[in-house]
C-alpha positions in Angstrom: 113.3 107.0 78.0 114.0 110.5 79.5 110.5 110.8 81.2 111.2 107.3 82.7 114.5 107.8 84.2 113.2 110.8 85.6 109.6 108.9 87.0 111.6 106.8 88.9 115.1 108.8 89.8 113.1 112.1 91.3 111.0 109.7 93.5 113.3 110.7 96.1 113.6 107.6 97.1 116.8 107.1 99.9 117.3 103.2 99.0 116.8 102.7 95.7 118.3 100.7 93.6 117.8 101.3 90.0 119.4 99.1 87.3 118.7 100.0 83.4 119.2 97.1 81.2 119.2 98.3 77.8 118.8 95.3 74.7 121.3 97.5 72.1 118.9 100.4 71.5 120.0 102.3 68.4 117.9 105.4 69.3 119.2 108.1 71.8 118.6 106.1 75.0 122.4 105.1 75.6 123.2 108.9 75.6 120.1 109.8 77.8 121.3 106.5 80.1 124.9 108.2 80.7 123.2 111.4 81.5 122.4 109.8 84.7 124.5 106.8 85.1 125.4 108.4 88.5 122.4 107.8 90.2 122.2 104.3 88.3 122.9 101.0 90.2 123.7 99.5 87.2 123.1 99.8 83.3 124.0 98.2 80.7 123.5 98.0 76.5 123.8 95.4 74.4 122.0 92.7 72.8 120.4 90.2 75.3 118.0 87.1 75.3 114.9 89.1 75.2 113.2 90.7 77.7 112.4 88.3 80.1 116.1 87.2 80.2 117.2 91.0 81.0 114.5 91.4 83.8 116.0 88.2 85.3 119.7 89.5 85.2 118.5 92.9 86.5 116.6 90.8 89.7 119.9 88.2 90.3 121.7 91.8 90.0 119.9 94.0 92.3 119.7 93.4 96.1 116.4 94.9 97.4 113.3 93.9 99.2 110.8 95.2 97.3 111.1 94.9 93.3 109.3 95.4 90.4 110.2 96.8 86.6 109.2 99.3 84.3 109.5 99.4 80.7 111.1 102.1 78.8 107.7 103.7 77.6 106.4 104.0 81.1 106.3 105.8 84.4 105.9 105.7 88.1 103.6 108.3 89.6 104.8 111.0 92.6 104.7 109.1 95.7 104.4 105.5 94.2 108.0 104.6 96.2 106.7 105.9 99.2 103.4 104.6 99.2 105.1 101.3 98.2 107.2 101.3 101.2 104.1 101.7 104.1 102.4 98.8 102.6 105.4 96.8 102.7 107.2 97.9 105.4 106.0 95.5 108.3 105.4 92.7 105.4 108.7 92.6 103.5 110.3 89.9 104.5 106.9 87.6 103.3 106.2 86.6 99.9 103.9 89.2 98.9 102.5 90.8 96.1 101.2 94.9 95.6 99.4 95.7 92.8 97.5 98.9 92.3 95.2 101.6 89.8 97.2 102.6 86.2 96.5 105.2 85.0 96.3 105.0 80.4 97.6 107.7 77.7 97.7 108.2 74.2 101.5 109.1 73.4 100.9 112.8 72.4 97.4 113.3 73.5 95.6 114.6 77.0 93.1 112.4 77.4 93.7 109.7 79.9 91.9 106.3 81.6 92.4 105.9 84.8 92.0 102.2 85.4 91.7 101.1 88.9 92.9 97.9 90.2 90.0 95.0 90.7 89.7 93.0 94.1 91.9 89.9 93.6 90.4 87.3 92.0 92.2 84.0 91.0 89.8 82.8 89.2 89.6 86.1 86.7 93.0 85.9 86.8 93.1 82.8 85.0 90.9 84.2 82.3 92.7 87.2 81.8 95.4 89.2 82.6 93.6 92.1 84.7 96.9 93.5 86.6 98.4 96.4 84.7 102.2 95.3 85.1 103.8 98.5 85.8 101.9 99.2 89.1 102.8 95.6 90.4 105.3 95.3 92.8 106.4 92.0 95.0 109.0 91.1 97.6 112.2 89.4 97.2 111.2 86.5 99.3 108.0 86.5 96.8 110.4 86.2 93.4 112.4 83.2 94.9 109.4 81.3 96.1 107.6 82.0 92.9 111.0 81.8 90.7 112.1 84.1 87.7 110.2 84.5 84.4 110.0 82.7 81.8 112.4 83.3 79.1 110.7 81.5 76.5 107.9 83.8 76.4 108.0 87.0 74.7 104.3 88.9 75.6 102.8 87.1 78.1 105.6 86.5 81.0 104.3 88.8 83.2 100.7 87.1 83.4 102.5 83.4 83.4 104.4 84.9 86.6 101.2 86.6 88.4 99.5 83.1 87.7 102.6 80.7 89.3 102.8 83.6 91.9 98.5 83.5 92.8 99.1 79.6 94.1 102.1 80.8 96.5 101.7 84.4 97.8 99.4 86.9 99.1 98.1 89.3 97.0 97.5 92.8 98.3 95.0 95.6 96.2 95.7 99.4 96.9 93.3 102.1 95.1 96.8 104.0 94.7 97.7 104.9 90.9 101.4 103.6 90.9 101.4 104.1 87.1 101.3 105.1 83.8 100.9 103.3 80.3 101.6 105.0 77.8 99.8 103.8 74.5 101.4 104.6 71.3 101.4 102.6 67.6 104.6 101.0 68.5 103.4 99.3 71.9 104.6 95.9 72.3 101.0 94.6 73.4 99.4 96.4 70.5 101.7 95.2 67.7 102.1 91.8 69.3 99.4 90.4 66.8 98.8 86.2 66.6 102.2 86.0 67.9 101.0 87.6 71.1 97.8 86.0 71.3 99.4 82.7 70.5 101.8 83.1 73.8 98.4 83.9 75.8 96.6 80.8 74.6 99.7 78.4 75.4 100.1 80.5 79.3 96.1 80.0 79.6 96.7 75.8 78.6 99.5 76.0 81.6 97.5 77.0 84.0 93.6 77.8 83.5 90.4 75.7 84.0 89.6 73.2 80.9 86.5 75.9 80.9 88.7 78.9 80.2 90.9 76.9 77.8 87.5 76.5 75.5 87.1 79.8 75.3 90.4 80.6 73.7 90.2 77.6 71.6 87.0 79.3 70.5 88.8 82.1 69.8 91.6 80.4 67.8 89.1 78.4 65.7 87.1 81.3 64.9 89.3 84.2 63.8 86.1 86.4 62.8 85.2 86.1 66.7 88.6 86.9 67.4 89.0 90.2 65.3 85.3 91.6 66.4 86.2 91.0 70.4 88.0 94.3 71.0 85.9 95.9 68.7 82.7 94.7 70.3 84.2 95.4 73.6 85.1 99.5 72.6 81.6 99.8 71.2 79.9 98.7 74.2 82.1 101.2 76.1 81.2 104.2 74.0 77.4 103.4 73.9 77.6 103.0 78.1 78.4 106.6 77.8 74.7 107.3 76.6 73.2 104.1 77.7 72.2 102.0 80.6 74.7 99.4 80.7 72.5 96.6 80.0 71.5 98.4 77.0 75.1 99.2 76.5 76.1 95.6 76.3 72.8 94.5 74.3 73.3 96.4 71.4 76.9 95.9 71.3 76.2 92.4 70.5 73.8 93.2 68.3 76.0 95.4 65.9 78.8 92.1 66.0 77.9 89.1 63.9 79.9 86.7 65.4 78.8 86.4 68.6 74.8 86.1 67.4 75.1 82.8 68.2 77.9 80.5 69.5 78.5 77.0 70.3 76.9 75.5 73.6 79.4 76.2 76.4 80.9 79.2 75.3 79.8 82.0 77.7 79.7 85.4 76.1 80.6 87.2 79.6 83.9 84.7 79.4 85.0 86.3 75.6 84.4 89.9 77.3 86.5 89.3 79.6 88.9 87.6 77.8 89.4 90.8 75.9 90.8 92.7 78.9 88.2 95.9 78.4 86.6 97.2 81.5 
């Protein structure tokens, strides 16, 4: 919580607006909060309606042009306000989305991804969820065309919104690195298990081709399949270290059983990217 408040509070940033909303953390993070409720728009900690809910108050709350959130185990880069602000600046008042590079790190650990932000692609988009949430920003005129999140999801709101928000606004790549993710054995996404993936199959029936739903029904109907993806997926990245990529990708299939051979229709290049490893 500390390095956050201090990511986004030393960005220097003349007109920001920065509103902490808290769901009743028992840790330290109230005390760390009143360290620096000064330069806080708002905060606030108690129980809420989950996530989603407390993003929403924090928008209807705040009274900027440019908005975007940041969980508590994240940060903004130097420079990521600023930056944010010379892409926007003539384009602020239209409903427009930013989205840029993240960069990944193991809580307690050096190493480091740097994961850069694809060309925008709808129909990817539809597949998976490629647009690391913390480096995407929008515009107030964006979040009421595209309207607030929806509370009923726990894990996958943020990729339910980019979808509702692909139909109605621009989308606009930068090769800036707005964030960081930090990955620890606590992570929401990590621990979200078939609660999580549950949520992503129902957002993918809202709004994804019947051809994209079959893939996650395989998925669901083949749990073997489901537990070797990531798996799969992190072997083929470690032997494209020492491989041609082709080669790479080969043998990673080869070393996982369930996807020797599967049903007529079900594209294996579909299930990788499904997985959300690049």
């Amino acid at each position: 919580m500390a390095a956050t408040l201090k990511s986004v509070l030393g960005q220097g940033y003349p007109a920001l607006e920065y509103l902490v909303m808290d769901g009743g953390s028992e840790d330290n993070s109230v005390e760390l909060i009143k360290q620096r409720e000064s330069e806080l728009h708002f905060w606030r900690s108690e129980r809420d309606r989950g996530q989603a809910a407390a993003i929403n108050e924090g928008f209807v709350r705040c009274s900027g042009t440019i908005l975007g959130w940041l969980n508590s185990d994240d940060l903004y880069t130097p420079g990521t306000f600023s930056e944010l602000a010379s892409i926007f600046g003539p384009i602020s008042d239209q409903p427009v989305v930013v989205y840029g590079a993240c960069e990944l790190f193991h809580d307690g650990q050096s190493s480091c991804e740097i994961r850069g932000a694809l060309p925008f692609d709808p129909e990817l988009l539809q597949i998976t969820d490629y647009l690391d949430q913390p480096s995407v920003f929008w515009t107030r005129a964006a979040w009421e065309l595209v309207g607030p999140l929806d509370e009923s999801l726990h894990y996958a709101f943020d990729w339910d919104w980019f979808l509702r928000a692909a139909t109605l606004c621009k989308f606009i790549r930068s090769d800036h690195v707005f964030s960081r993710y930090r990955i620890h054995p606590e992570h929401k996404s990590g621990v979200g298990g078939r609660e999580r993936w549950m949520e992503l199959v129902e957002v993918a029936k809202r709004h994804s081709s019947d051809r994209v739903k079959d893939h996650y029904q395989f998925l669901t109907e083949h749990p073997a399949a489901h537990w070797w993806l990531n798996k799969r997926m992190r072997f083929a990245q470690t032997l494209a270290r020492m491989l041609p990529n082709n080669w790479a990708d080969r043998a990673a299939t080869a070393a996982s059983p369930p996807f020797w051979r599967v049903p007529k229709g079900i594209e294996p290049d579909v299930l990788w990217q499904i997985s959300g490893i690049r």
